[in-house]
N, C-alpha and C positions, 0 to 999 in steps of 0.2 A: 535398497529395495529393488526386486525385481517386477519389471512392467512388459508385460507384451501389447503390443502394437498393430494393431490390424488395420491397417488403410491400406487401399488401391492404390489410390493417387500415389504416386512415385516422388516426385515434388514434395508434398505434405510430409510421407512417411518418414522421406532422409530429413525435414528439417526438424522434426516432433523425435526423432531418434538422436539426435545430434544436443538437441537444446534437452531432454532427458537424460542424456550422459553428463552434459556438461554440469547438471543441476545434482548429479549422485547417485541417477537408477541405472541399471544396469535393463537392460534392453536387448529383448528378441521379438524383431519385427517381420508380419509374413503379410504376403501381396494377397492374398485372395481366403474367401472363408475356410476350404479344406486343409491349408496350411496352417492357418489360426487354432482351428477343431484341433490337430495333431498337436501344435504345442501346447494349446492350452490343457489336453490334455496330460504331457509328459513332463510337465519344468512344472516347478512347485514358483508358482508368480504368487505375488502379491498384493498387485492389481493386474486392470488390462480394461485396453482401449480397442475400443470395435466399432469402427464405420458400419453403419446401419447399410451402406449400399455399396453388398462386395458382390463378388462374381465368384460363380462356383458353388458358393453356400451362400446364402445371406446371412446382413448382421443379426436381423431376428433368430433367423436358426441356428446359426451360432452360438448366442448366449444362452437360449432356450435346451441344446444339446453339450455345453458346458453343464448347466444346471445338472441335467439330467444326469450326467458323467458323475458328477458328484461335487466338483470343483468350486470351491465355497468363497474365494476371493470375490472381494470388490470386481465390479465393469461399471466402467463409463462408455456411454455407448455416443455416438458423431452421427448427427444427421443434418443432410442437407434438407430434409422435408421441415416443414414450419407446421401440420397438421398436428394439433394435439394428439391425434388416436394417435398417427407413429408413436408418439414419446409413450405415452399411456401404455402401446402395446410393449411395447421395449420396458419397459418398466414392470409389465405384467410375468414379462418372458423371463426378468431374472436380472435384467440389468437395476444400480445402484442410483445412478446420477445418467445425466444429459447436457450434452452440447450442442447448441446448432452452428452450423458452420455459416458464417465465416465467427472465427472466433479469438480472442486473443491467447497467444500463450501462457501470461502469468494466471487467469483464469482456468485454463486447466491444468496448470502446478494445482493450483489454490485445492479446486477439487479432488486432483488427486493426492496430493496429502492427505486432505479431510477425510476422503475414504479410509486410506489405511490407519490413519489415528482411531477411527469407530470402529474399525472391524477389529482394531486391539485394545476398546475400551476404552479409549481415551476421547475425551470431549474437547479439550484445546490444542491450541497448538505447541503449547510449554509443557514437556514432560517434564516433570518434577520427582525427584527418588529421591529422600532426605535432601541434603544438602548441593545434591548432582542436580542444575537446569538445564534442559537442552530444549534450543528454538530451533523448531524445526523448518520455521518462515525463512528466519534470518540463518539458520545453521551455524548458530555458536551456540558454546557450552561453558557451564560458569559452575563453580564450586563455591560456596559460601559467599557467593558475592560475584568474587574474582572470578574475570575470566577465563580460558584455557586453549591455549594452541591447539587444534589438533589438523593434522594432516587428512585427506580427505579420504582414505581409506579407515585411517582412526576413527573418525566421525562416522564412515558407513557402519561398523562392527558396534560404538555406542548406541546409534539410533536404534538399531535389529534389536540388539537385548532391552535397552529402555522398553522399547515398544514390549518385549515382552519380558516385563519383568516379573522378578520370580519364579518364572518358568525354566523348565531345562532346554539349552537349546545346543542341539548336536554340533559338531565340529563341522560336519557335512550339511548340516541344513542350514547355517550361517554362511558357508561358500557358496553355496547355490545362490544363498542371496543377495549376495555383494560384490561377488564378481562378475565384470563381466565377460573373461574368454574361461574357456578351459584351461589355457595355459597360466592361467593365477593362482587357481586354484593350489596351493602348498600348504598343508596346515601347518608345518614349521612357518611358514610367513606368519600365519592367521597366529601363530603362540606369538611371535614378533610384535606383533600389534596390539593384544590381550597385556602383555609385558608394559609394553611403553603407557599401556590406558592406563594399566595399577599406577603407574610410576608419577605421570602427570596430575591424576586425578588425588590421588590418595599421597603422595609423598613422605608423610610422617610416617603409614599404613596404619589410620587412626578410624578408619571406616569403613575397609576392606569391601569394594563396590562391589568386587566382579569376582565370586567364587569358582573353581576347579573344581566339575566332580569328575573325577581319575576314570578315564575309560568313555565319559560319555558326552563330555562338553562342559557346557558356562554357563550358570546365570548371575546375572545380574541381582545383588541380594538387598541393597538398598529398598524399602518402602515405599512404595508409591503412594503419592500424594493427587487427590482430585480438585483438593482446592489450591483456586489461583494464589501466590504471594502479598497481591496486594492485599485478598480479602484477610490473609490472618494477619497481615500487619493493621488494617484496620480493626480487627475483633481486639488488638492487643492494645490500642491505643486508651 
C-alpha cells in the first residue's frame, strides 16, 4: 500500500516513515502543505496522513484542495488541537478519520488499515477469497487452513489484488503501489512474484487465484467472501 505523510515535525515524520516501511507501506513523505498538495496530487496513494497544522498550506486546505483535485483516497488527518470544531471541520473538508496527538503508533496502523479495507469494501480485517485468508493485523496468509510463507514483497502484491479482487489491476498501477524506490520498479520482478504466489498458493493449480490477462495485468479471480469463517462454521453446525 502506498501512504503519504504530511507532517512538519521532523522527528515525528522520519519515525511514522520508518515504522510504515517496516509494517509494508511504501511511503512518500513531504515537510510542509505545498509539497503534500503536489504529491497528493501526482502518486496514485492509497491513503494519506496530514497534520492538521502545516506551514505553507494548512492541513484543512490541504485535504479540502485534494478533495477538490479529485483525489478520492482515504485521509487521516493529526491534530494537536483537542476542539471538536477542528475535528468536525477536517471531517467536513474531506478528511476520513482523526487523530489527536500525542498518539500511539499501533492506533494509527489500526486506523490506517481500516481506511483502506472500507475504501476497498471490505468490513474486517480477514480478507477471505474462497479458500485464500489473508490477516491483514497479523500479515499471514493461509490456504484451506494451512498456513503459507510468503516474503514481504509476496505479501505486498497478495494484499493489492485481495483488496481488489476481481478487478483488473495493471502491471504499472500494482508497481506504484508496492514499491517503494523507482529503482524496483521491474515488472520481470513483479512476473517473479505473481510466479512464486501461483506456485505457493495454489501448488496442485486446483484454484487458479491469480489470472493473466495478456497485455494488461492480474486479477485476482478467487470469490470474495464477506462473511467471517467462524460465522459459517457456526451456520454449519
Amino acid at each position: 500500500m502506498r501512504v503519504l505523510l504530511v507532517e512538519d515535525e521532523a522527528p515525528l515524520r522520519e519515525t511514522l516513515a520508518a515504522r510504515l516501511k517496516r509494517d509494508g507501506f511504501a511511503v512518500d513523505a513531504a515537510g510542509d502543505g505545498e509539497e503534500g498538495l503536489y504529491l497528493g496530487r501526482e502518486v496514485p496513494f492509497d491513503v494519506a496522513i496530514i497534520d492538521l497544522g502545516l506551514p505553507k498550506l494548512s492541513g484543512m486546505d490541504l485535504v479540502k484542495q485534494l478533495r477538490e483535485a479529485g483525489q478520492r483516497y482515504p485521509i487521516l488527518i493529526l491534530t494537536a488541537r483537542s476542539s471538536w470544531q477542528d475535528k468536525v471541520q477536517g471531517l467536513k473538508n474531506g478528511a476520513d478519520d482523526y487523530l489527536v496527538k500525542p498518539f500511539h503508533v499501533e492506533e494509527l496502523l489500526a486506523r490506517l488499515n481500516a481506511l483502506v479495507r472500507r475504501a476497498s469494501g471490505w468490513s474486517r480485517p480477514t480478507l477471505e477469497c474462497g479458500p485464500v485468508v489473508l490477516d491483514t493485523t497479523a500479515q499471514t496468509v493461509a490456504v484451506n487452513g494451512s498456513t503459507v510463507d510468503l516474503t514481504s514483497y509476496e505479501y505486498k502484491v497478495l494484499e493489492y489484488l485481495m483488496l481488489h479482487a476481481g478487478e483488473l489491476v495493471s502491471k504499472a498501477d500494482l508497481t506504484e503501489h508496492i514499491y517503494q524506490q523507482d529503482f524496483d520498479r521491474d515488472s520481470n520482478v513483479l512476473e517473479v512474484f505473481i510466479g512464486r504466489l501461483r506456485r505457493k498458493l495454489d501448488p496442485d493449480n486446483a484454484i487458479k487465484p491469480i489470472e493473466t490477462v495478456r497485455g494488461r495485468g492480474y486479477r485476482f479471480a478467487l470469490e470474495r467472501s464477506d462473511t467471517p469463517a467462524e460465522e459459517i462454521q457456526a451456520d454449519k453446525a
